[in-house]
Structures are given as structure tokens and as C-alpha cells.
C-alpha positions in Angstrom: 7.3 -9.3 14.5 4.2 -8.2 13.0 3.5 -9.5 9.3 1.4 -6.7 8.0 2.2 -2.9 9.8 -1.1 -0.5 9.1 -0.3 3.4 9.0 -3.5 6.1 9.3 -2.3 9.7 8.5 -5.7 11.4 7.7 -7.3 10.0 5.0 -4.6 7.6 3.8 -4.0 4.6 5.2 -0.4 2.5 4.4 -0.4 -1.1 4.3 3.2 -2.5 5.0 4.8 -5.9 4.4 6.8 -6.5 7.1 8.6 -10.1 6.6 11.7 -8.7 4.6 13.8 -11.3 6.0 11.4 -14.1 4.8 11.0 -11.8 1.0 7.5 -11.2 2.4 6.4 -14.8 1.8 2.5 -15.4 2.2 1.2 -17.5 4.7 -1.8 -18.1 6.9 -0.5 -15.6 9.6 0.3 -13.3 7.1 -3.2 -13.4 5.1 -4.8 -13.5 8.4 -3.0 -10.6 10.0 -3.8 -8.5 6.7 -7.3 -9.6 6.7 -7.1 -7.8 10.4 -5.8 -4.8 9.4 -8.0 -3.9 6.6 -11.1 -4.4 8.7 -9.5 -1.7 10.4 -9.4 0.2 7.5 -13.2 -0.7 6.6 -14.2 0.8 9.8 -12.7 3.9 9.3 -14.7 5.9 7.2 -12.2 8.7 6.8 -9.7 6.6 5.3 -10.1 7.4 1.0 -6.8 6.4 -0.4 -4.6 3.0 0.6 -1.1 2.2 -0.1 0.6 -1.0 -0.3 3.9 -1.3 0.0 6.8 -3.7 1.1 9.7 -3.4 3.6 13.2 -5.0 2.3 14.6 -5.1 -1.9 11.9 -7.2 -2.7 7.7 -7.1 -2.7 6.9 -10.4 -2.0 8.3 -14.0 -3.5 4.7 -15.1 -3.1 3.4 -18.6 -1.7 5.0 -19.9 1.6 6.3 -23.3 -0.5 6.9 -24.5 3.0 3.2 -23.7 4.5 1.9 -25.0 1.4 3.7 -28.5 2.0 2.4 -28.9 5.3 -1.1 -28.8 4.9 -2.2 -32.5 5.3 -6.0 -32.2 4.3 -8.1 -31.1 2.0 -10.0 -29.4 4.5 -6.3 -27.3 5.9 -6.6 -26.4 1.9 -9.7 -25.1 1.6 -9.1 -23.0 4.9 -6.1 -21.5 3.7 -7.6 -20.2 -0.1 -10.8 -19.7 1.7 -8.8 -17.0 3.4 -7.4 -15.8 0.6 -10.5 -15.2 -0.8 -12.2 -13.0 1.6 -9.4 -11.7 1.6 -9.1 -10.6 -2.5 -12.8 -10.1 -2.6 -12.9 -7.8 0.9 -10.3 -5.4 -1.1 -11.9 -5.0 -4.3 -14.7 -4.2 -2.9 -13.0 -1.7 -0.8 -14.5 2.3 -0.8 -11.0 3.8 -1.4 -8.5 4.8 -4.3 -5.5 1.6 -3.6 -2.2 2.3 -4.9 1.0 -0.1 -4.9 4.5 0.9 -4.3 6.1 -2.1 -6.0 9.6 -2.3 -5.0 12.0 -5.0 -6.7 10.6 -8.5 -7.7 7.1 -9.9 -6.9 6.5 -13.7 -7.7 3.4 -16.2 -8.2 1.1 -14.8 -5.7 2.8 -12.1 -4.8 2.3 -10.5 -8.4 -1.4 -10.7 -7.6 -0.8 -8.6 -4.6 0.6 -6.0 -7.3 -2.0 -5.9 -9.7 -5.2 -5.8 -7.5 -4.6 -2.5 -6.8 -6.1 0.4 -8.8 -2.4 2.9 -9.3 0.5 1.0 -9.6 4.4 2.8 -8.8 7.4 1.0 -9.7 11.0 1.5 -9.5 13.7 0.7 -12.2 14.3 -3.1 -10.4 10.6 -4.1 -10.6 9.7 -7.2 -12.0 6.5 -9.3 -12.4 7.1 -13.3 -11.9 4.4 -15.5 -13.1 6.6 -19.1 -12.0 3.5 -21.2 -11.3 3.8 -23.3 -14.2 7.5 -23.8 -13.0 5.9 -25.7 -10.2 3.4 -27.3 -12.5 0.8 -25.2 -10.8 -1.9 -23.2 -12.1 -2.3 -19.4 -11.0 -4.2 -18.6 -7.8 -5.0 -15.6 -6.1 -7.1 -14.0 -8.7 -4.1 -14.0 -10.9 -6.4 -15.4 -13.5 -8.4 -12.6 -13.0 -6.1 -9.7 -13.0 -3.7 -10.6 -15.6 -7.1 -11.1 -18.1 -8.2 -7.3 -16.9 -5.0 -6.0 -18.0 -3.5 -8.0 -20.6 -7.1 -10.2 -22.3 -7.2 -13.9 -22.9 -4.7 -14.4 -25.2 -1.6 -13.0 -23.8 -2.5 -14.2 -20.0 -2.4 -17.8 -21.1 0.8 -17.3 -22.7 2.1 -15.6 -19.7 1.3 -18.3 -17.3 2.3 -20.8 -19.7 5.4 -19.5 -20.5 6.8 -18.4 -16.6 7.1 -14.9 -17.9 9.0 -12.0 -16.4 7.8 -8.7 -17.1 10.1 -5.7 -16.0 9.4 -2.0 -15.0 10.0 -1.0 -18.8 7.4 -3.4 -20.5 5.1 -3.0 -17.5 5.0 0.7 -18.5 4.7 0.5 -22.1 1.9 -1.5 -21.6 0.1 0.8 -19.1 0.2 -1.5 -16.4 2.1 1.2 -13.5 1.5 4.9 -13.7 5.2 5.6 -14.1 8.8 4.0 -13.0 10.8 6.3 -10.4 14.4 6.0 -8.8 13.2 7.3 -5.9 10.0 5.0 -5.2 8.3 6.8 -2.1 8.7 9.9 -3.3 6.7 9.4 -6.5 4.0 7.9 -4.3 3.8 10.6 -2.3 3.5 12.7 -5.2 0.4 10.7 -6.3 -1.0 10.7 -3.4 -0.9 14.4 -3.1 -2.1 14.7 -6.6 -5.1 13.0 -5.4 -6.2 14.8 -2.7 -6.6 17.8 -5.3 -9.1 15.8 -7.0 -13.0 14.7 -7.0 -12.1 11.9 -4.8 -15.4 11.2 -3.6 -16.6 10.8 -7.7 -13.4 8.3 -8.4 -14.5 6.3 -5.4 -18.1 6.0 -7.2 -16.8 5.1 -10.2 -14.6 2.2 -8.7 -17.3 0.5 -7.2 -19.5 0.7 -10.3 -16.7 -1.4 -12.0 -16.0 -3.4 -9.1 -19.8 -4.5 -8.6 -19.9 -5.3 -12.3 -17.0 -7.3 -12.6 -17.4 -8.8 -9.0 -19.2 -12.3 -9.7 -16.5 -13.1 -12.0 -13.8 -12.3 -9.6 -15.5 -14.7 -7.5 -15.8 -17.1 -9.8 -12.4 -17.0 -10.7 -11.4 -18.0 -6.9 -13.7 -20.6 -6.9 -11.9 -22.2 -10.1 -8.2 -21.5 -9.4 -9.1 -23.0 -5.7 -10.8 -26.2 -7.5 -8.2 -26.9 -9.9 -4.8 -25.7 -8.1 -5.4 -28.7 -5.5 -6.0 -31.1 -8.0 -2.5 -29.9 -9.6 -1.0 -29.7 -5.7 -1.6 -33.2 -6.1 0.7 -34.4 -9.5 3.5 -36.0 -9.9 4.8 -33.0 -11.6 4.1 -30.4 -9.0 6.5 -32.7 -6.8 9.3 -32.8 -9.3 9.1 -29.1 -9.3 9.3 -28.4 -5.7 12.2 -30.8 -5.7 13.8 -28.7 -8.3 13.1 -25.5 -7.0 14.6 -26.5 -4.1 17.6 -28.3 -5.0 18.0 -25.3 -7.7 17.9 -27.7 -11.0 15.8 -27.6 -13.7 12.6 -29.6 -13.4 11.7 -32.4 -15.4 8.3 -32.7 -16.4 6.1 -35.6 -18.0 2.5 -34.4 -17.9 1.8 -36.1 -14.9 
């Protein structure tokens, strides 16, 4: 099965999760087969508006916990994030309007996947995650980064410290998604039909002057989350919470 399914019709292209049966975990194959398929969008000049979106109840449960265990090096590490980040840094910088359809529940990672987008669609059963500190890891992804452009300082370090959920309701109040629908493609569809009555050439402009302003500390951000999450990979804590995660206890953590 193909991880990632990529959709042309005209000048929207539809990026599709397609590991339902797995809660569309994130893995090497999967960051690498994505990485494939917006290259293809990248060469496709036509192409001015992107969704992502997610086959099964759920967006993505984030971080293959599995994959992650069995990288032996440091160096199998650094490949993996050093994926990641071309990856993150390849779609901000992309020359189109991006637009998530987030269906159900989208953990750790995965919630990063949600809010790198520009437009953001949800459904009554949407929920933001942020679990990392549940394994006594810090956020990677650019998590750092996109929680901070939406939420500031403050409240990003309380929601990473805290394992917060946020659901469709608060996500809306607080202007995170454009609106919360029953009937999830359909809204999209609206949107993206309301876009294609508007100056999309002069919204693209304007995303990249943002993007190229904000850019080095994007980058930066990767650069520290990839730094310090191996270091926490690495506790005695991050062990006690895999085990609990896994044996479905609570974890019990001594700073360590």
C-alpha cells in the first residue's frame, strides 16, 4: 500500500494519508514517500492550492514508537529528523495556498502535520494531542514552532508541559481552523471553491513574504528540537514512558 496518495485536479492538488489501519503513524517510508510526492507537486507549476487530508477516523497518532525504538545510532537519528526537516522546511516554503482537512484525533507529531498548513477544516471529533511530555519527550516536528505562531510563548510551554488536548470547539474559538463542519469534505470543497474566486496569485505573494521572514527561525527551531529530543530519547524517563504507554499504566517519573 502506498503511504501518501497525491491527487492533481487542475490547480489543486490532494495530499492523502493512506495508513488508516496503522492511524497514519509517521515513519521513514512514510516521510520519505511524502517528500516524493510534493516534489511532484513543486514541479507542477499549475498546481495553486494543496490539501491534506487523512483516510480512516483518525489524522495521524503521530511518531512510529516502534521505528523510533529501533534506530540504533545516532547517525540512524539524525537521518530520520534530517528527513523530517526537508521535509517541514520544503512545505513552508511551498508556492501554493495549503489547507488541512483534519478529521478525528492527531497526536505529537501528527498535530504538527495539522498546524503547518495555512486553512485549517475540522469536524466536531477533532482533537489536538500534544503527549510528548507523556513520554518525557520534548516536541519535534516544528511543533515548537507552530504552536508559538499560533498560541505565543506562554501558553505553548504550558501546552507541552501539560499533555494538553485541545478539541474542535477551543480550536475555533481561538482561531486556530476556519470553521468546524459535520460534513468535513464538503466544507473543504467549499473553501476551495471560495478560493478559486479570489486573487490567488496576490495570496501566494503574500505567503512567501511571511514564510521568508519567519524561515530562519523555522529552521532553527528543527535544529534545536533535533538536538535536544535525542538527548531526552536517551533518559531513564523516556523509557518508563514507553513502558507505560505500552502496557497502558500511568508513568512514573523521577527527572531522570
Amino acid at each position: 500500500m502506498n503511504e501518501v496518495l497525491l491527487q492533481v485536479d487542475g490547480n489543486v492538488a490532494t495530499l492523502t494519508f493512506n495508513q488508516p489501519e496503522r492511524l497514519n503513524t509517521i515513519s521513514i517510508p512514510f516521510i520519505t514517500t511524502l517528500q516524493n510526492k510534493l516534489n511532484e507537486i513543486k514541479a507542477n507549476k499549475a498546481i495553486q492550492i494543496v490539501v491534506m487530508r487523512a483516510e480512516g477516523r483518525h489524522y495521524s497518532a503521530g511518531g512510529d514508537l516502534h521505528m523510533i525504538g529501533s534506530l540504533e545510532t545516532h547517525d540512524d537519528y539524525l537521518y530520520m529528523m534530517g528527513l523530517l526537516k526537508t521535509f517541514m522546511l520544503d512545505y513552508h516554503d511551498l508556492n501554493a495556498i495549503t489547507i488541512c482537512q483534519f478529521n478525528g484525533t492527531a497526536s505529537g507529531l501528527g498535530a504538527s502535520f495539522v498546524l503547518m498548513n495555512d486553512l485549517i477544516v475540522a469536524e466536531p471529533q477533532s482533537r489536538l494531542i500534544f503527549n510528548f511530555a507523556g513520554m518525557a519527550l520534548n516536541a519535534d516536528g516544528a511543533l515548537n514552532y507552530f504552536l508559538k505562531e499560533r498560541f505565543g510563548n506562554v501558553l505553548t510551554k504550558k501546552l507541552l508541559m501539560s499533555n494538553a488536548v485541545l478539541d474542535a470547539d477551543t480550536l475555533l474559538k481561538k482561531g486556530v481552523v476556519e470553521s468546524v463542519n459535520e460534513d468535513l469534505g464538503a466544507a473543504v470543497a467549499d473553501l476551495v471553491a471560495q478560493l478559486q474566486h479570489t486573487p490567488l496569485q496576490a495570496h501566494r505573494h503574500s505567503k512567501r513574504i511571511q514564510h521568508a521572514l519567519c524561515r530562519g527561525e523555522l529552521e532553527t527551531t528543527l535544529d534545536l528540537e533535533t538536538k535536544y529530543q535525542w538527548q531526552s530519547i536517551n533518559t531513564a524517563d523516556h523509557k518508563e514512558g514507553i513502558r507505560a504507554f505500552f502496557a497502558k499504566e500511568a508513568p512514573v517519573f523521577k527527572g531522570q
